[in-house]
Every structure is written in C-alpha cells, then in structure tokens.
C-alpha positions in Angstrom: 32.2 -11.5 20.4 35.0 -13.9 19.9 35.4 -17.1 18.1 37.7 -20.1 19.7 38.8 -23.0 17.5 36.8 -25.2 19.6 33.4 -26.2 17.0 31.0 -26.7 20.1 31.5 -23.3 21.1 32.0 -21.4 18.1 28.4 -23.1 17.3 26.7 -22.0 20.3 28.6 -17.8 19.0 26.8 -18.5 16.1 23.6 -19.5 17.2 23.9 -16.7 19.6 24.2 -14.2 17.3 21.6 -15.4 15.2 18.9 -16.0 17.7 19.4 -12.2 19.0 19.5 -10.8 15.4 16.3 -8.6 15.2 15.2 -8.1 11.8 13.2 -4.7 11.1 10.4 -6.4 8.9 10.8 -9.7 10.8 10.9 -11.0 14.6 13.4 -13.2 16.1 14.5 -16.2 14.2 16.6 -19.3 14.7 18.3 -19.1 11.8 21.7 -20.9 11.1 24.0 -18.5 9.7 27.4 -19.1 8.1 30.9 -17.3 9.5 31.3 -15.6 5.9 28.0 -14.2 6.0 28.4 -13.2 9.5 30.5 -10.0 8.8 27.4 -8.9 5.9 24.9 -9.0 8.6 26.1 -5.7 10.4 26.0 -4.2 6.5 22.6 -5.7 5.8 20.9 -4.6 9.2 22.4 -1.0 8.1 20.8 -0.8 4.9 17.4 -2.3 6.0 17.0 -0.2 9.5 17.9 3.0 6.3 14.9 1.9 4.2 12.8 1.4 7.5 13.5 5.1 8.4 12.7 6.4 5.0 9.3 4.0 4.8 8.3 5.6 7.6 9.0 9.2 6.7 7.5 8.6 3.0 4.6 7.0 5.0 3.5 9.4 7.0 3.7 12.0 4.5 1.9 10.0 2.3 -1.0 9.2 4.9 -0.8 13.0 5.7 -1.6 13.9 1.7 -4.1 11.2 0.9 -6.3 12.5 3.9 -6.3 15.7 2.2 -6.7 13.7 -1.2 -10.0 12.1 0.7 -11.2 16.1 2.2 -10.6 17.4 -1.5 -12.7 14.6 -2.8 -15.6 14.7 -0.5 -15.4 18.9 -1.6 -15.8 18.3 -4.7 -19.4 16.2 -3.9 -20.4 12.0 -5.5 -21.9 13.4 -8.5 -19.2 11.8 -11.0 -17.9 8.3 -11.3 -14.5 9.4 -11.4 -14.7 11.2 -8.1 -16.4 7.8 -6.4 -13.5 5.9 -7.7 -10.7 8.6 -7.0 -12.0 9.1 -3.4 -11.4 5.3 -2.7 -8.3 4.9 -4.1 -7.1 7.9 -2.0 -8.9 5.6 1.0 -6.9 2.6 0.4 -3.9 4.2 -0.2 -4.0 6.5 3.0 -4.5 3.0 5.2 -1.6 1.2 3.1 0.8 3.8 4.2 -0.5 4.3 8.1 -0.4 0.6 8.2 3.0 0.4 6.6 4.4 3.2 8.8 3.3 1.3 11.8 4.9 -1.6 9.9 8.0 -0.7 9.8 8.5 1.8 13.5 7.2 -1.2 15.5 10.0 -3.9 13.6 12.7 -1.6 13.9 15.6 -2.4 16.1 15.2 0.6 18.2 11.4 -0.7 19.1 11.9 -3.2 22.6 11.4 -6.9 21.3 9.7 -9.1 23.0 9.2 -12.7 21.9 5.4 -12.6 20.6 6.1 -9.5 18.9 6.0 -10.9 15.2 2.8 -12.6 15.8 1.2 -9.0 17.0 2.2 -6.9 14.7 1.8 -9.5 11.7 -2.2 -9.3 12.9 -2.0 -6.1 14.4 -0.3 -3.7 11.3 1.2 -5.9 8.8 -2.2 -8.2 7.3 -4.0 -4.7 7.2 -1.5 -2.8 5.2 -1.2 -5.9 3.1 -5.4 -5.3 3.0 -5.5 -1.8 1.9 -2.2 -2.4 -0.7 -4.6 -4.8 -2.2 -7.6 -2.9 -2.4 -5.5 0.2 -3.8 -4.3 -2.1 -6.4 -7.8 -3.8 -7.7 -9.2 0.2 -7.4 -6.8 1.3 -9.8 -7.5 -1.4 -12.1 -11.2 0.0 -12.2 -10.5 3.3 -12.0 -7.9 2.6 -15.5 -10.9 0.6 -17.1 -13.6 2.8 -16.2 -11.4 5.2 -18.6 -10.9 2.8 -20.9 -15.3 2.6 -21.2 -15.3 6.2 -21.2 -13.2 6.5 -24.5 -14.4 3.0 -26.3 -18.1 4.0 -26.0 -18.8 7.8 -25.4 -22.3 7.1 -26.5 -23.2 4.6 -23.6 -20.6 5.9 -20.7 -23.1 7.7 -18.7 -25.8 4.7 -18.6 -22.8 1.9 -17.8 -20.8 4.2 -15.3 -22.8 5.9 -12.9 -21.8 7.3 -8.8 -24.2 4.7 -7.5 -22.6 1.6 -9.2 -19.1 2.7 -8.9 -19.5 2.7 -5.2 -21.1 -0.3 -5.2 -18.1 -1.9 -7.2 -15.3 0.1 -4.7 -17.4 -1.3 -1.7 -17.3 -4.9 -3.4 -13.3 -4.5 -4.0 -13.0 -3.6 -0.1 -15.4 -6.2 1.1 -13.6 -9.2 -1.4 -10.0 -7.8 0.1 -11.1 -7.8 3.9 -13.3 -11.0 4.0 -9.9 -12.7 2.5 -7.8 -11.3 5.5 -10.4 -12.1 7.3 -9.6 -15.4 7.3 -6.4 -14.8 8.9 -7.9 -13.5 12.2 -10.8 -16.4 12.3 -7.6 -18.8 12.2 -6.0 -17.3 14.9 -9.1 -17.4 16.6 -9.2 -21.2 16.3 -5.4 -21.2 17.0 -7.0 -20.2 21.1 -9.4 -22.2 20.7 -8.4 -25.3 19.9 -4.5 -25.3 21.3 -4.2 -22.4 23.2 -7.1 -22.3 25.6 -7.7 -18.5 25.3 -4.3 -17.9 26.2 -1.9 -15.4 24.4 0.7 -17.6 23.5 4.3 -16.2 24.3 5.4 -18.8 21.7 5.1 -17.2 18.4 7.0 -20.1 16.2 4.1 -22.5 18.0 1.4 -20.1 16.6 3.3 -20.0 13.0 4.0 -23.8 12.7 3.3 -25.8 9.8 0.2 -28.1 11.3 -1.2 -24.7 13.3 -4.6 -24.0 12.5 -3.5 -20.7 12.2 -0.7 -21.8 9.8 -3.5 -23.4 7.3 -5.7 -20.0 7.5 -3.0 -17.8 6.9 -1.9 -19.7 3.7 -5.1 -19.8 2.4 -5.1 -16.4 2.7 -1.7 -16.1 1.4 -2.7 -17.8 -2.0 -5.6 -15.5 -2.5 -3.2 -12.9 -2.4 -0.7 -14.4 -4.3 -3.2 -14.8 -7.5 -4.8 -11.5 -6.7 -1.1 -9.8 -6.9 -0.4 -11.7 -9.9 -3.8 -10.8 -11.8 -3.8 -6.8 -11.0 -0.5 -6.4 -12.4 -1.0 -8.1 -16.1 -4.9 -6.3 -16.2 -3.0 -3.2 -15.4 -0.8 -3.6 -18.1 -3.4 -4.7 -20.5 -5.8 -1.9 -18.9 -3.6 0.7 -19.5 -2.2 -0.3 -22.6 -5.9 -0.8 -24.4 -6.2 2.4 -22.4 -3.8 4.4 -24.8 -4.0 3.1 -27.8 -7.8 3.8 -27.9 -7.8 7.1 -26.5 -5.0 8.0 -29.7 -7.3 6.9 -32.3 -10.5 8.6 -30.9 -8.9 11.7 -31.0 -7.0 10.7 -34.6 -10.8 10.1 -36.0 -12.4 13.3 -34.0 -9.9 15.3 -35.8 -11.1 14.2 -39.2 -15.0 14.2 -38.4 -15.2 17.3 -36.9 -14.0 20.6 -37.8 -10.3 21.9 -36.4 -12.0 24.2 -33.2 -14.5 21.3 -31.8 -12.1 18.2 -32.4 -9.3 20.0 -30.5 -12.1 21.1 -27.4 -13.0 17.6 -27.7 -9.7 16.5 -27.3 -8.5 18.6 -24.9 -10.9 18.1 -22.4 -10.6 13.9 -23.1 -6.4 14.4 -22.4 -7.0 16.5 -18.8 -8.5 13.5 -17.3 -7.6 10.2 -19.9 -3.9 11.8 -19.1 -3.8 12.0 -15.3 -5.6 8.3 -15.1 -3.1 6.9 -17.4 -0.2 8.5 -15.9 -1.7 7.0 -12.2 -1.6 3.6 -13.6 1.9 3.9 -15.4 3.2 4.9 -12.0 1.2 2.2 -10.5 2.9 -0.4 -12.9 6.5 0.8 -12.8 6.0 0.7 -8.6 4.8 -2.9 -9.5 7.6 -4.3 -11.4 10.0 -5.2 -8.2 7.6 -6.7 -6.5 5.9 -8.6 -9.0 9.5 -9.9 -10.2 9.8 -10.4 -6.3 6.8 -12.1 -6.2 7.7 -14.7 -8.8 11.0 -15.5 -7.6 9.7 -16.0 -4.4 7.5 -18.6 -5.8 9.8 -20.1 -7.6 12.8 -20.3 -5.3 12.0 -21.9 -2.1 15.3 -20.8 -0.7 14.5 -17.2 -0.9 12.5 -16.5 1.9 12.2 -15.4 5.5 13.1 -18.1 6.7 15.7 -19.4 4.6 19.3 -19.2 4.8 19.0 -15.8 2.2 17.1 -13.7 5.2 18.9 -11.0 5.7 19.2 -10.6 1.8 15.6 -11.0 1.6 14.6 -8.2 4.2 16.8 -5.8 2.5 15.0 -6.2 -1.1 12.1 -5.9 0.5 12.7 -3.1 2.7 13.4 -1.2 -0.3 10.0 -2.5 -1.9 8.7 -1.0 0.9 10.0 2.5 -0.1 8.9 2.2 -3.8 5.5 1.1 -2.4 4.8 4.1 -0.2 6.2 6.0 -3.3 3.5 4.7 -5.1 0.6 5.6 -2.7 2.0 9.2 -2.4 2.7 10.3 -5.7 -1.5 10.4 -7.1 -1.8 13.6 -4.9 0.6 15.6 -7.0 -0.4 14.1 -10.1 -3.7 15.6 -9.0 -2.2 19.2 -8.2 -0.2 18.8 -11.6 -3.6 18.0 -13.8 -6.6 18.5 -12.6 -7.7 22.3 -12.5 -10.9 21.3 -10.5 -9.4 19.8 -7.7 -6.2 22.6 -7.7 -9.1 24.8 -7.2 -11.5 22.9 -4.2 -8.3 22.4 -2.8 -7.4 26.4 -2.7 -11.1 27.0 -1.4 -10.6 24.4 1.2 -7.5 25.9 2.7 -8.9 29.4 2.2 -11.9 28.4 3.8 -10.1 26.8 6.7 -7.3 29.7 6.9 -10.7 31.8 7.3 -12.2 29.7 10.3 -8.7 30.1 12.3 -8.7 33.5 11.6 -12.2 34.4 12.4 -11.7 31.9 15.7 -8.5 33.7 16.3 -9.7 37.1 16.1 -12.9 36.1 18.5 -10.5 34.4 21.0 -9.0 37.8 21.2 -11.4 39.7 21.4 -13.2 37.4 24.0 -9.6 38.2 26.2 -10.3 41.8 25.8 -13.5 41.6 26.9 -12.7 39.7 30.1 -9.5 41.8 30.8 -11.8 45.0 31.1 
C-alpha cells in the first residue's frame, strides 16, 4: 500500500488499513490509527496470532487432561469432600479451556471473517469460557478453605464438610456464575425483540452500541464479573495464606503433644493433601497476578481498551494472559500425578482396565475374522 502527500487520501489508506485489520481476540474495528504505529501493527498481529496458536495447543491438551482429571475422579467414587470439590474444579477447568480453544481458532486471522463474527463468537465461545474461568476460580477458593477447616478444627471437619454439602456449594458456585452470564443472552434476546424484529443483525457495532439493550445487559454482567474477579483473587491470597500458617503450627504443636512416631504419621498424612491444595492455589494466584494487574488498569485507564487507540497493544497482553490462563487450568493434573498416590493409582487401574477392554475386543475381533474366514 502506498502513501501520497495528498491528506484526503492518505486518510482514506489509513482508514483502510484499519477497517480490514482483523484482530485474533477481536472482530473488525474502525479504529483510527496513527502512521507511526502503522509499521507496529504487522509486529503486533505476529506476536498475538503466536500466542493464539499456543492457547490453542495448551488448550486442547488441557481439555484433553482435565477429562481424564474428571474419569479419575468419578473412579475414585463421592465418598470424600475433597473428591466432590476436586471433580468440579477439574469440570470448570476442562470447559474454560474448550471454550478458550474455540476462543482463540475461530478469532484467528486464518478463520474467514465475516462482519457479525464478533457478536457470535462473543455469545457463542467467549461469555462461556469467561463462565467456566469464573466458576474454576470461586471452586478453588472453596476447595483452599475447605483445607483451611480441615486443619483449624480437626475435631468438627467431618460434621461441617460432608460430599452432600460440598456439592451442594459447587452446584451453587455454577448456578451464581451461569445465571450472571445469563443475563447476557436474555439481553440479546431483547436486542431481537425490541430493535431487531427477530432478525440476526449483520451489524454487530448496532448490537454492541452504548443505548443497545444488549449493551446495558452485558455490562451488568460485566460488573458482576469485575467484582467477582477482584474478590477471588484477595480470598485466595488470604485463603491460602491463613492456609499455611495454620497448617505449620498444627503440626509444630502435634510434634510436642504426641510422641515422635504418631506426630510424624500425623503429619505426614496432613502434608500429602494440605500440600497439593496449597500448591493448586499458589499456582492459581501466580496465574492471577497479570490479569488482576490487567484488570485494575483496565479500570482505571479508560484509554486502555479494545476500542481505544492502545488495541493492538491491548490484544497482545491479553493474548498472552490467555496462555498463562490455560497454563493454569492444565497444570492441577500433574500436580495430581506428582502428590497424590490414590489417584496415581485409580489412574493406573483405569488405563489398565481400558488397555484390557481393547485387548480383549481386539483379540474377539480376530477371532470373530477367523471364524468367518473358515
């Protein structure tokens, strides 16, 4: 493309350029773009279509191990609080990454665009992988307290924390998560309704404007999410933190009650467990940090945004959010493998068991061939 010294048309290059400049998180924007930054853009499209490509890799290995997170869990049976809580943080986290994998294959600039394409795969992919993010979030909260009860009173653990209320509380966390992004899809609803006539609107700035019914939904929706995000991270911390320094002075004062071969069982068995959850939410909070930081600049810099004259710099922080945030979701299966020996071994009997079933089906496939051959 060439630039003349004539302003008129060297406006309409530039408006050119940055009407047809496809985002891989974002769809097509208007957005006035100056010469100097013109030359990043090319740098800036490279770096965020890199990030998309190893979101999506991450993600689908991610989604691949949390299903077998979710099998192993199931194995191993709903007789423990721990394994309520662990099997629905392995649910959340397996539809944050599906969702984000989608995410980021359907916004890349290899995918066709189309004008309404923002608007479909914001409600299509994007608000449900913000949804199950969420929910993975509040669930490790409660999974980190629910250790924190364990260790603060031993006495009274197994009449506070039983199966049947901690699925009540996970099905609580995923009903407050979904009813909020709910809202989203009701005002979209009333965006047909009211200005649409039923019609799928081609027009996806229309559907996204500031006095859209739509609009006013969505940023409701938005602010739950905001003050949600900006609660789970400082009960996390707190969580976790109240987490440790209890857990090393019950086993300080076990060692001095108790003689040297029962206060070291005790303790022992208290690390295998109190370890692996407090090592899940110090991933957790270490994932968190960018974005929370993110977060909070966001809110209080109106000019960094999608829509702002800082988008392309905006896309590529958060395209590499989006890596550290399918990181996150990934990483509690080997954290299992690493720690726990029950679910190292239900996952060994699980693929034995399976290997088995092939072989025997294998073996009778054969033999069926045999048969039909004579």
């Amino acid at each position: 493309m060439e630039f003349n010294d004539d302003d008129d048309e060297s406006n309409s290059n530039v408006d050119t350029l940055s009407a047809n400049s496809t985002c891989v998180y974002g769809c097509i924007r208007n957005i006035p773009i100056e010469d100097s930054a013109l030359q990043q853009v090319g740098l800036y499209m490279t770096i965020v279509f890199a990030n998309a490509v190893v979101s999506a890799c991450i993600g689908l290995s991610g989604f691949l191990l949390n299903v077998i997170n979710i099998a192993v869990f199931v194995k191993m049976g709903f007789g423990e609080f721990t394994n309520v809580s662990l099997l629905s943080l392995a649910v959340a986290d397996a539809g944050a990454l599906l969702f984000l994998s989608a995410n980021v294959i359907l916004y890349s600039p290899l995918t066709p665009q189309a004008s309404d394409k923002e608007l479909m795969v914001y409600l299509a992919v994007t608000t449900p992988h913000v949804c199950f993010a969420e929910i993975s979030g509040i669930c490790t909260v409660f999974l980190a307290l629910k250790r924190f009860i364990c260790i603060a009173l031993p006495h009274r653990v197994k009449s506070l924390m039983t199966p049947k209320r901690a699925l009540t509380v996970n099905l609580l966390i995923f009903m407050y998560i979904t009813a909020n992004k709910l809202l989203v899809y009701i005002g979209y609803l009333g965006y047909l309704v009211t200005d649409n006539g039923f019609s799928m609107s081609n027009e996806t700035e229309s559907v996204f404007g500031q006095t859209s019914l739509f609009r006013i939904f969505d940023n409701v929706s938005t602010l739950i999410d905001t003050f949600t995000q900006l609660t789970t991270f400082p009960a996390m911390v707190f969580v976790t933190g109240a987490t440790i320094h209890i857990f090393n002075k019950s086993v300080k004062w076990r060692r001095g009650v108790t003689s040297p071969g029962l206060g070291n069982a005790i303790s022992n068995k208290e690390k295998k467990l109190s370890k692996m959850v407090i090592l899940i939410s110090v991933v957790y909070i270490v994932c968190l940090i960018p974005a929370f930081l993110a977060t909070l600049v966001m809110l209080w810099l109106e000019s960094f945004s999608m829509t702002s004259k800082y988008y392309f710099m905006f896309m590529v922080i958060f395209s590499v959010l989006f890596n550290i945030d399918a990181i996150n979701s990934t990483l509690p299966f080997f954290i299992y493998v690493h720690m726990s020996s029950k679910f190292r071994k239900t996952l060994k009997f699980w693929f034995l068991q399976s290997s088995s079933i092939s072989s025997f089906l294998g073996e009778r496939n054969t033999n069926t061939t045999k048969t039909s051959q004579d």
